[in-house]
PyMOL Python script that loads the backbone (N, CA, C, O; Angstrom):
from pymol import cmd

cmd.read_pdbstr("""\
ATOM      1  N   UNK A   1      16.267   5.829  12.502  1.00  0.00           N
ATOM      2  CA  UNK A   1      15.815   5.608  11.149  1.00  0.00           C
ATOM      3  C   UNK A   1      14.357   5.134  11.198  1.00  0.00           C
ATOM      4  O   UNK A   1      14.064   4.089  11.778  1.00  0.00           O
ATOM      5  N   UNK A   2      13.338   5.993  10.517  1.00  0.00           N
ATOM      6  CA  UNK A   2      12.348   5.263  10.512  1.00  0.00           C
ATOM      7  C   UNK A   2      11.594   4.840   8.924  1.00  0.00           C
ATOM      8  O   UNK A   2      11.874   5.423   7.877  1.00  0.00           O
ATOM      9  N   UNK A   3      10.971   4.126   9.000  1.00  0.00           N
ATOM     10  CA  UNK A   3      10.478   3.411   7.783  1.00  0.00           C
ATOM     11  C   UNK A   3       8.647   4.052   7.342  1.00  0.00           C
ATOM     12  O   UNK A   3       7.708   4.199   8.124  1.00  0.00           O
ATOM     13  N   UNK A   4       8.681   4.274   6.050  1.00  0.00           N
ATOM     14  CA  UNK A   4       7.718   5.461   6.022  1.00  0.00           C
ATOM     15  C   UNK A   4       7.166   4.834   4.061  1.00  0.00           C
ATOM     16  O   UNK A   4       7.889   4.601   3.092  1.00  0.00           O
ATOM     17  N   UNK A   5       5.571   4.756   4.216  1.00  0.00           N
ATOM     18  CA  UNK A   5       5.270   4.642   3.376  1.00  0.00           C
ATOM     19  C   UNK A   5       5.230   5.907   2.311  1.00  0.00           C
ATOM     20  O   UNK A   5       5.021   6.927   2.968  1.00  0.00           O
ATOM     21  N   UNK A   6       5.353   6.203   0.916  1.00  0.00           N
ATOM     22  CA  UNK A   6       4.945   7.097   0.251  1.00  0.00           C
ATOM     23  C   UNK A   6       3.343   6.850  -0.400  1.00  0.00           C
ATOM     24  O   UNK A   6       2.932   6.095  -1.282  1.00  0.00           O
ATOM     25  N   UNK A   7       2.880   7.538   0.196  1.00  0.00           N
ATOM     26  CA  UNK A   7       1.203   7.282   0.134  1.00  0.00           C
ATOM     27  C   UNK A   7       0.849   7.838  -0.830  1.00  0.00           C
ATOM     28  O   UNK A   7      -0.374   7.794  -0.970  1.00  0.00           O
ATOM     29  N   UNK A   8       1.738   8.718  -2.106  1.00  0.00           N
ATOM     30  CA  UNK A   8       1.376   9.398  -3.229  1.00  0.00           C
ATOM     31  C   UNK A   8       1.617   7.987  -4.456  1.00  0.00           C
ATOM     32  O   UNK A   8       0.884   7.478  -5.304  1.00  0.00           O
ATOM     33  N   UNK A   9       2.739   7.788  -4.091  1.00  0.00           N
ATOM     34  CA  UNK A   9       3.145   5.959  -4.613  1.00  0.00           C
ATOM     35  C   UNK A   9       2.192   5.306  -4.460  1.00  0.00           C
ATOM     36  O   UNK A   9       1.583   4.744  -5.370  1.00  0.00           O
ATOM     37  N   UNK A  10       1.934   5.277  -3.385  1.00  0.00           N
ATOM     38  CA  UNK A  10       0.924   3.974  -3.112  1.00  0.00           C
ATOM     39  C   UNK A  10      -0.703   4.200  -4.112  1.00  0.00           C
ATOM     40  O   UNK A  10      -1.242   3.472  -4.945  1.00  0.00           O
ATOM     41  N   UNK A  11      -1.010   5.289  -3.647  1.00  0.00           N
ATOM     42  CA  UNK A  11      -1.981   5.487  -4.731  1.00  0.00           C
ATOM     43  C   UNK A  11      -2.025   5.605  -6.172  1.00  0.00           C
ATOM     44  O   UNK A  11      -2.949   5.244  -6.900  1.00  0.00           O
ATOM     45  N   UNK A  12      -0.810   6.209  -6.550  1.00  0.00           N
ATOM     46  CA  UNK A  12      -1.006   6.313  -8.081  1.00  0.00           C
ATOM     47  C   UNK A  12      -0.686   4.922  -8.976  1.00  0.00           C
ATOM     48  O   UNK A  12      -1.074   4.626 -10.106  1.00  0.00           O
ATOM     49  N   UNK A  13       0.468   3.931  -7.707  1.00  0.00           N
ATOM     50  CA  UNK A  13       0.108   2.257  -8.161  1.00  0.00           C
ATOM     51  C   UNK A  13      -0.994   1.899  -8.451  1.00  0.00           C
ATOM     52  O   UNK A  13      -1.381   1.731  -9.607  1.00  0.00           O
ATOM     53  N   UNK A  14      -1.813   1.692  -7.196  1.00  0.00           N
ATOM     54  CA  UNK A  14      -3.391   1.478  -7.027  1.00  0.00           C
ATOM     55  C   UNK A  14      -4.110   2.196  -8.623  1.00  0.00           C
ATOM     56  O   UNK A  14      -4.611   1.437  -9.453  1.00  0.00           O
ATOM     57  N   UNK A  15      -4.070   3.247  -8.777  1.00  0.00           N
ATOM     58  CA  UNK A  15      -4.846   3.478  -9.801  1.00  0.00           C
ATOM     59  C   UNK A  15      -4.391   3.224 -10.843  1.00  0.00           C
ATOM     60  O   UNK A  15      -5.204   2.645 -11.563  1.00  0.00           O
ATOM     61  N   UNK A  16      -3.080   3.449 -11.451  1.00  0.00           N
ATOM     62  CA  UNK A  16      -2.365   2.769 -12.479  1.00  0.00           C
ATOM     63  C   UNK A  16      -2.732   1.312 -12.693  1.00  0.00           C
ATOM     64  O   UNK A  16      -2.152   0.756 -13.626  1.00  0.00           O
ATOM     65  N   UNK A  17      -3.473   0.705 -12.084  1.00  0.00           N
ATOM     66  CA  UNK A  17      -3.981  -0.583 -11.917  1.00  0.00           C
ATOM     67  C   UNK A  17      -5.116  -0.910 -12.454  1.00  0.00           C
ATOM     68  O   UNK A  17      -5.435  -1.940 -13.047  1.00  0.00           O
ATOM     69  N   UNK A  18      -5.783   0.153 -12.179  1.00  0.00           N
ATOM     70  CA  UNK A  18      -7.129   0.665 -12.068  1.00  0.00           C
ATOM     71  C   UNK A  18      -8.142  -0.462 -11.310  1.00  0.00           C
ATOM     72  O   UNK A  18      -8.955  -1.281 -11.737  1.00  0.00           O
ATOM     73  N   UNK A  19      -7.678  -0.082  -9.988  1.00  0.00           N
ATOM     74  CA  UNK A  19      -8.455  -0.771  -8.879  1.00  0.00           C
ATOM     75  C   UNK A  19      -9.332   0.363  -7.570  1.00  0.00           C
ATOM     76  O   UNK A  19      -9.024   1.473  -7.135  1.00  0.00           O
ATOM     77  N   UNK A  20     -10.254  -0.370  -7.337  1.00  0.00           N
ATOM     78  CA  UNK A  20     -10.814   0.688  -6.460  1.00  0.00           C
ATOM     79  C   UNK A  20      -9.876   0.308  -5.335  1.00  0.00           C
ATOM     80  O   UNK A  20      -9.020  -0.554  -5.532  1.00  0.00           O
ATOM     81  N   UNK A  21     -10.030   1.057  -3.883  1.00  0.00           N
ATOM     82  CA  UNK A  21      -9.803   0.417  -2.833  1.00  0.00           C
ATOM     83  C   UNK A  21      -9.918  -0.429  -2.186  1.00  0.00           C
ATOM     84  O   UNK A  21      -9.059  -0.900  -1.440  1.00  0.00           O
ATOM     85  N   UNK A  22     -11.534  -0.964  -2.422  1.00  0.00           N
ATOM     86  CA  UNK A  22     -12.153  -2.126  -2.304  1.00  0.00           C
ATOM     87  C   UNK A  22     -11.846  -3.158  -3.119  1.00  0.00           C
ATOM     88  O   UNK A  22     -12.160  -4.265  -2.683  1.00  0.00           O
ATOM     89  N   UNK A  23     -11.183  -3.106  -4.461  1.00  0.00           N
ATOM     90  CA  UNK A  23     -10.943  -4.063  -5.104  1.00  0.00           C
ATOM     91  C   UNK A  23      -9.585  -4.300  -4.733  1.00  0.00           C
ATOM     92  O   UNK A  23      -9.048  -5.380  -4.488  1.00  0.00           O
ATOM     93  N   UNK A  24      -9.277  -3.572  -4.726  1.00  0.00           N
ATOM     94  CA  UNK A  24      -7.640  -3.799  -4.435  1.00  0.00           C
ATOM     95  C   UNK A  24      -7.276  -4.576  -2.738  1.00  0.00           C
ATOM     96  O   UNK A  24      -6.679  -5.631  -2.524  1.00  0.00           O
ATOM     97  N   UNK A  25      -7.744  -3.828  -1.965  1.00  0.00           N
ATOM     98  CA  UNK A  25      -8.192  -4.884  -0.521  1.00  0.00           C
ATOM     99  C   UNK A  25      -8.691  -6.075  -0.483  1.00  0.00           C
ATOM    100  O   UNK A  25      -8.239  -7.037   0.139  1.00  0.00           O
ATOM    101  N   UNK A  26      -9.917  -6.019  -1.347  1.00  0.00           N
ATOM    102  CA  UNK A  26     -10.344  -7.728  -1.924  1.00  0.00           C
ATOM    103  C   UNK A  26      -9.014  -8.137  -2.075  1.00  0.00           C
ATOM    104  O   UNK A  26      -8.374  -8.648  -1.157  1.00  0.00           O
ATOM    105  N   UNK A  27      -8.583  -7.938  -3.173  1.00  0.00           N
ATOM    106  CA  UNK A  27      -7.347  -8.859  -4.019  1.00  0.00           C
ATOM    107  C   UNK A  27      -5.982  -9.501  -2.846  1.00  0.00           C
ATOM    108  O   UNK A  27      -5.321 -10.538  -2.902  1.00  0.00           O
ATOM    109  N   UNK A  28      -5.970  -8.231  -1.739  1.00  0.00           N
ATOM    110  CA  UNK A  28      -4.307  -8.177  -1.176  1.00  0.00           C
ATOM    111  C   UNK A  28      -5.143  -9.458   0.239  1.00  0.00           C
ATOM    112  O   UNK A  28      -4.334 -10.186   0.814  1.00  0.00           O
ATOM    113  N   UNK A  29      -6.744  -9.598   0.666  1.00  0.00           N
ATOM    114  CA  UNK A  29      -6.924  -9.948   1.528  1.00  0.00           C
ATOM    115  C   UNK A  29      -7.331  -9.216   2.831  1.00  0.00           C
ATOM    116  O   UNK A  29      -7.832  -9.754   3.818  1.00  0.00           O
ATOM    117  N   UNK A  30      -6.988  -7.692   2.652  1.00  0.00           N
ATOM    118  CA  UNK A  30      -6.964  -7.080   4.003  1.00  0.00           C
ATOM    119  C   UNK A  30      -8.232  -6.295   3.768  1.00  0.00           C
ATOM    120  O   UNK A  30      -8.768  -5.972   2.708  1.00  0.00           O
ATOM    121  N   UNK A  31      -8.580  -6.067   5.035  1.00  0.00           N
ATOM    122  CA  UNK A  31      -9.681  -5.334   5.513  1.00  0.00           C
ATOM    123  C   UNK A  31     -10.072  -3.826   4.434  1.00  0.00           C
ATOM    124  O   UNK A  31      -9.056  -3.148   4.579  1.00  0.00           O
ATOM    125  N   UNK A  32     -10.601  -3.388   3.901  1.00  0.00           N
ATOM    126  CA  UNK A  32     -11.466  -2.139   3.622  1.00  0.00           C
ATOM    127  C   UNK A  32     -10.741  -1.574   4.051  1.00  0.00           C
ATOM    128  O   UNK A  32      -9.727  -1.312   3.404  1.00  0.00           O
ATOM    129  N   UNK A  33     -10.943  -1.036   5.566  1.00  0.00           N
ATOM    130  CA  UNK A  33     -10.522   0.088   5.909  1.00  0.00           C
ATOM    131  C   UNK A  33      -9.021   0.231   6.478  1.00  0.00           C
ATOM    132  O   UNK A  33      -8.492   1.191   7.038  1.00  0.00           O
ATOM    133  N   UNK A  34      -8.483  -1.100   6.138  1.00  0.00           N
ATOM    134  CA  UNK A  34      -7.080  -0.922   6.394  1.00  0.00           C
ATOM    135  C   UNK A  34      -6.339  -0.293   5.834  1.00  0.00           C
ATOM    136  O   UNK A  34      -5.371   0.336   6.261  1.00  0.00           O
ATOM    137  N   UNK A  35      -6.978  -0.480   4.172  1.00  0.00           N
ATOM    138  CA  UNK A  35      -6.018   0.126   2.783  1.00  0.00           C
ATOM    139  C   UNK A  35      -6.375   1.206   3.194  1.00  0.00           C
ATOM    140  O   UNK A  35      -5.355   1.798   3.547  1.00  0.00           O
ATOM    141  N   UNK A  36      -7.589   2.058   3.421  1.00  0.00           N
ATOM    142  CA  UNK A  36      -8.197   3.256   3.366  1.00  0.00           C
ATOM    143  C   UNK A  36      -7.054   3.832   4.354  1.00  0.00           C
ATOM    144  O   UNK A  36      -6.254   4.683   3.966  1.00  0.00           O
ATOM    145  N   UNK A  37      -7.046   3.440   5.315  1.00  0.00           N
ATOM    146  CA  UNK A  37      -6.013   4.075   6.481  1.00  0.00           C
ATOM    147  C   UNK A  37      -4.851   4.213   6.076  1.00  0.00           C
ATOM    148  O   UNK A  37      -4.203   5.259   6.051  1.00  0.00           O
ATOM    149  N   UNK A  38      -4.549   3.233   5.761  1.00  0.00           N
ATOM    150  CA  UNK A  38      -2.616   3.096   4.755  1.00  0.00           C
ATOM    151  C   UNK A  38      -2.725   4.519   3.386  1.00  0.00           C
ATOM    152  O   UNK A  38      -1.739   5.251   3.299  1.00  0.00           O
ATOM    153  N   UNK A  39      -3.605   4.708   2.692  1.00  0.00           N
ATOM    154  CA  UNK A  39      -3.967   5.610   1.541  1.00  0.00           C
ATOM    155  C   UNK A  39      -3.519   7.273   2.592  1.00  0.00           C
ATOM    156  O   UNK A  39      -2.744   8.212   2.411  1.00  0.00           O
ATOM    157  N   UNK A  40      -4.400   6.932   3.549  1.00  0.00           N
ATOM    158  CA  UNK A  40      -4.695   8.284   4.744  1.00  0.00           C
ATOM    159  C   UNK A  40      -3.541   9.063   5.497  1.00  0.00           C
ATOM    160  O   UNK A  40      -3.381  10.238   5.826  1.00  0.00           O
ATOM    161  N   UNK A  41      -2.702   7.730   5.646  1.00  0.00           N
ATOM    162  CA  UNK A  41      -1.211   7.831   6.608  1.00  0.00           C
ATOM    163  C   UNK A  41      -1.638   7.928   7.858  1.00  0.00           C
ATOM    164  O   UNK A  41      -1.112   8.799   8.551  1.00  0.00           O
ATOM    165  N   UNK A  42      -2.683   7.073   8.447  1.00  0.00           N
ATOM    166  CA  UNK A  42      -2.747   7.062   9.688  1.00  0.00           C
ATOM    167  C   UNK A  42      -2.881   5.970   9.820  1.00  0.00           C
ATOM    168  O   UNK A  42      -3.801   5.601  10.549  1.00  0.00           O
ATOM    169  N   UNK A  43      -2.076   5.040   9.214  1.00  0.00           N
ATOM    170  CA  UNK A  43      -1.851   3.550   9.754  1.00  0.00           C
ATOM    171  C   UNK A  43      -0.270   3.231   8.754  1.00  0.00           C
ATOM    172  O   UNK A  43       0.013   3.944   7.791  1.00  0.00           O
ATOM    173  N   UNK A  44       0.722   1.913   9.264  1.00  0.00           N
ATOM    174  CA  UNK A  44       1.614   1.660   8.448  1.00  0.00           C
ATOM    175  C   UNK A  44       1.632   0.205   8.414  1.00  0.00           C
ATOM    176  O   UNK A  44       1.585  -0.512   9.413  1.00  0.00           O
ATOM    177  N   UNK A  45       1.711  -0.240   7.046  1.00  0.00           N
ATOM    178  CA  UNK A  45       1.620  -1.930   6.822  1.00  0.00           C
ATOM    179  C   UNK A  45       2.499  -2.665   7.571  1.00  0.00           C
ATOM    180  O   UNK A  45       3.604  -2.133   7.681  1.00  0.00           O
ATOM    181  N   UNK A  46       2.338  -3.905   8.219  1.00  0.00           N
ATOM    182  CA  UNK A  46       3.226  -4.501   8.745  1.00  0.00           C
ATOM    183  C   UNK A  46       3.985  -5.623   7.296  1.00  0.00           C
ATOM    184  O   UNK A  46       3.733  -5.668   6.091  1.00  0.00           O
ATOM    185  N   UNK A  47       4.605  -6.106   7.853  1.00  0.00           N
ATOM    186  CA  UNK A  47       5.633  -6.284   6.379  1.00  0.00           C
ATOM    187  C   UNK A  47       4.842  -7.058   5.416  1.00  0.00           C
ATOM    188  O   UNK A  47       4.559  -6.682   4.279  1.00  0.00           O
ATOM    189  N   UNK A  48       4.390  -8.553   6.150  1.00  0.00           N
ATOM    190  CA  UNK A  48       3.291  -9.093   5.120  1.00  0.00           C
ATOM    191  C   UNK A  48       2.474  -8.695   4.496  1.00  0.00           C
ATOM    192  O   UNK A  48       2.355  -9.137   3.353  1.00  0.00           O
ATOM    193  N   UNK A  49       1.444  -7.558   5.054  1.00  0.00           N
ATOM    194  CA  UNK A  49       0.706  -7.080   4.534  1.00  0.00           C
ATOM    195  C   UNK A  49       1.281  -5.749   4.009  1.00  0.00           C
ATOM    196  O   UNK A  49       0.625  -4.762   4.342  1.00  0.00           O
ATOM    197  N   UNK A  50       2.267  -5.545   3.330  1.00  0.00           N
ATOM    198  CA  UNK A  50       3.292  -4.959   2.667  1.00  0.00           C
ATOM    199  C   UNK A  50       3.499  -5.800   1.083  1.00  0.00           C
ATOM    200  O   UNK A  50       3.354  -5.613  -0.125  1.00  0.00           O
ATOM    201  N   UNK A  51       3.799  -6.504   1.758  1.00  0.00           N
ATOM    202  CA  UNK A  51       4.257  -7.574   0.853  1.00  0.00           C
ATOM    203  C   UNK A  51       3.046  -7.707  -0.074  1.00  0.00           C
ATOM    204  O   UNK A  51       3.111  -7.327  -1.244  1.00  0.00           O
ATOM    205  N   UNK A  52       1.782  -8.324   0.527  1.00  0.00           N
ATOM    206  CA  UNK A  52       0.216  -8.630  -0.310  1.00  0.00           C
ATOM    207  C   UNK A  52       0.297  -7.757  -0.911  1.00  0.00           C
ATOM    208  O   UNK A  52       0.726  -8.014  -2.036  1.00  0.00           O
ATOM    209  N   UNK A  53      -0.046  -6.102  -0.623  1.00  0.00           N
ATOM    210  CA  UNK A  53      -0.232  -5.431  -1.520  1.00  0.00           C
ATOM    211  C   UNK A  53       0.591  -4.912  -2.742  1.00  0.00           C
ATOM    212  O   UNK A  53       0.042  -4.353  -3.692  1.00  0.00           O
ATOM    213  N   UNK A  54       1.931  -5.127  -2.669  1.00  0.00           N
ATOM    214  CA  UNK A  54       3.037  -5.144  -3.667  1.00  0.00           C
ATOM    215  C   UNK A  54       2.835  -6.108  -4.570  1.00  0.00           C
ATOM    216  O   UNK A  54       3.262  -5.861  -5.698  1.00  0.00           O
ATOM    217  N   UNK A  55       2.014  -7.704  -4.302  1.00  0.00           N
ATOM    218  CA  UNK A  55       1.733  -8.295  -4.947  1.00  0.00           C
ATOM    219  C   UNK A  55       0.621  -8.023  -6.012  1.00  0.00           C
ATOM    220  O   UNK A  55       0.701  -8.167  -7.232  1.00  0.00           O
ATOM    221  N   UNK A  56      -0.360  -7.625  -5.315  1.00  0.00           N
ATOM    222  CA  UNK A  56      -1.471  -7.035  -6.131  1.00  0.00           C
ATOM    223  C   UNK A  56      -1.429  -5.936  -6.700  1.00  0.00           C
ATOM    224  O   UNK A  56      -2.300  -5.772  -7.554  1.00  0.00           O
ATOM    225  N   UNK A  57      -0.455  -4.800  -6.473  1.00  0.00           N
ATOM    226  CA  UNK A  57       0.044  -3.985  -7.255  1.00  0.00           C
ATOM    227  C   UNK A  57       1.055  -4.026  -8.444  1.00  0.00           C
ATOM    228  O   UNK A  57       1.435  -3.209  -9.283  1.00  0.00           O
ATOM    229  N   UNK A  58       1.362  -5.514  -8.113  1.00  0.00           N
ATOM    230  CA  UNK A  58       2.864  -5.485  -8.836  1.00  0.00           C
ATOM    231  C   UNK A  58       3.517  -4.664  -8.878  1.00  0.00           C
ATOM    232  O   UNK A  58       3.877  -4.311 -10.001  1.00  0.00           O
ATOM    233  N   UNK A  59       3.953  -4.020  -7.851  1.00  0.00           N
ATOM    234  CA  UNK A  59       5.468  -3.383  -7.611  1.00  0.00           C
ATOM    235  C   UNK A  59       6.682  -3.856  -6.943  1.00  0.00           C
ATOM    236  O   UNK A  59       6.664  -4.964  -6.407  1.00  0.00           O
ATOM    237  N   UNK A  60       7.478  -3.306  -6.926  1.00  0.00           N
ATOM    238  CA  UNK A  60       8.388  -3.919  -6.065  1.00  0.00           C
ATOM    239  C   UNK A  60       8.231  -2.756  -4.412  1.00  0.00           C
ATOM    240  O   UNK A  60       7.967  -1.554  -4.445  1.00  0.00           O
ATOM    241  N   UNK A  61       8.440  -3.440  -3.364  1.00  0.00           N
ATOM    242  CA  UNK A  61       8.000  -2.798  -2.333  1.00  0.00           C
ATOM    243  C   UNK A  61       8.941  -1.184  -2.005  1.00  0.00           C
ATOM    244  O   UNK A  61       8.503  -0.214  -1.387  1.00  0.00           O
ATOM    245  N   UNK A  62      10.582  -1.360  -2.770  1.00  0.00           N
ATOM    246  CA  UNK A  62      10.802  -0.235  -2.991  1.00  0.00           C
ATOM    247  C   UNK A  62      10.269   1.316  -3.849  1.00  0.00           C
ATOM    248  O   UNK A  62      10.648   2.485  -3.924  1.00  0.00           O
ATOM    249  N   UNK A  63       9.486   0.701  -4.236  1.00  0.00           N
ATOM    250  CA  UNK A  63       8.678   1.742  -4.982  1.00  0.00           C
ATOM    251  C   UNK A  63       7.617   2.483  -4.125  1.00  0.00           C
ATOM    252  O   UNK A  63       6.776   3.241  -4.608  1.00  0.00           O
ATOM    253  N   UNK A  64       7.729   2.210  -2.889  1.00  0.00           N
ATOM    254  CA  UNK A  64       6.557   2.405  -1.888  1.00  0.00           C
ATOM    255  C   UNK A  64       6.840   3.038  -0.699  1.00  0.00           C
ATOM    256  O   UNK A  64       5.995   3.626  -0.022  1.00  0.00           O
ATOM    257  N   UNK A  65       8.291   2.907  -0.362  1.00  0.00           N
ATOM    258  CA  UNK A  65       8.860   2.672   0.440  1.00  0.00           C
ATOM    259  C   UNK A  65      10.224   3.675   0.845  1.00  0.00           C
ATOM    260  O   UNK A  65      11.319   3.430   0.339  1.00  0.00           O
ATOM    261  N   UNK A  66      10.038   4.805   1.792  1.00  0.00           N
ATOM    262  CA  UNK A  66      10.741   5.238   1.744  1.00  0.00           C
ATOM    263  C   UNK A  66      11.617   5.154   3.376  1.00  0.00           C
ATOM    264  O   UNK A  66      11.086   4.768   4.417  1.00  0.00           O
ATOM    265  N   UNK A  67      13.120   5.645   3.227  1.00  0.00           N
ATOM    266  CA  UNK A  67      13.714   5.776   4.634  1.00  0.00           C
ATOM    267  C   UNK A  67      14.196   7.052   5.036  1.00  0.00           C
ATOM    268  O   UNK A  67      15.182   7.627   4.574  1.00  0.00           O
ATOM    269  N   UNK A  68      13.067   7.647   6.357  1.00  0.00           N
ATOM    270  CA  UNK A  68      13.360   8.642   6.625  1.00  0.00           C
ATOM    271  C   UNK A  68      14.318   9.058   8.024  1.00  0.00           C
ATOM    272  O   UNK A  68      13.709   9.165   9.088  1.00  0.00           O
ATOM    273  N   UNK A  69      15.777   9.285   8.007  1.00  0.00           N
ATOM    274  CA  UNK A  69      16.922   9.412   8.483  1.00  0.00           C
ATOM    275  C   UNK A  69      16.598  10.450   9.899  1.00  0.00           C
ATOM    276  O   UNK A  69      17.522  10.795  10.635  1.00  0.00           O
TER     277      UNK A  69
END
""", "prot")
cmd.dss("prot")
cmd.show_as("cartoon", "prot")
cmd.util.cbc("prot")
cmd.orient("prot")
């Protein structure tokens, strides 16, 4: 079982927000180019920083979050 962001989710949160990347990274704490990578799918959040950005998105992390079997 592996654990797999939906990066179409993740962005249309982010903009439904209407945050840049940079603002939205400001807000969660993490690096610039971390979000950028997480957006990209060549990086995957570790849970906290899962968590931050669900905060600053206000979602719930299932909304983000998918399990691929």
């Amino acid at each position: 079982m592996k654990v797999v962001i939906n990066l179409e989710a993740l962005c249309k949160a982010r903009v439904a927000r209407g945050l840049t990347i940079g603002e939205a990274a400001r807000d969660a704490g993490i690096c610039l180019a971390t979000w950028g990578a997480m957006e990209r799918g060549t990086t995957v959040p570790r849970p906290g920083t899962l968590l931050k950005i669900c905060r600053v998105l206000d979602i719930d992390p299932k909304e983000i979050i998918e399990v691929d079997a």
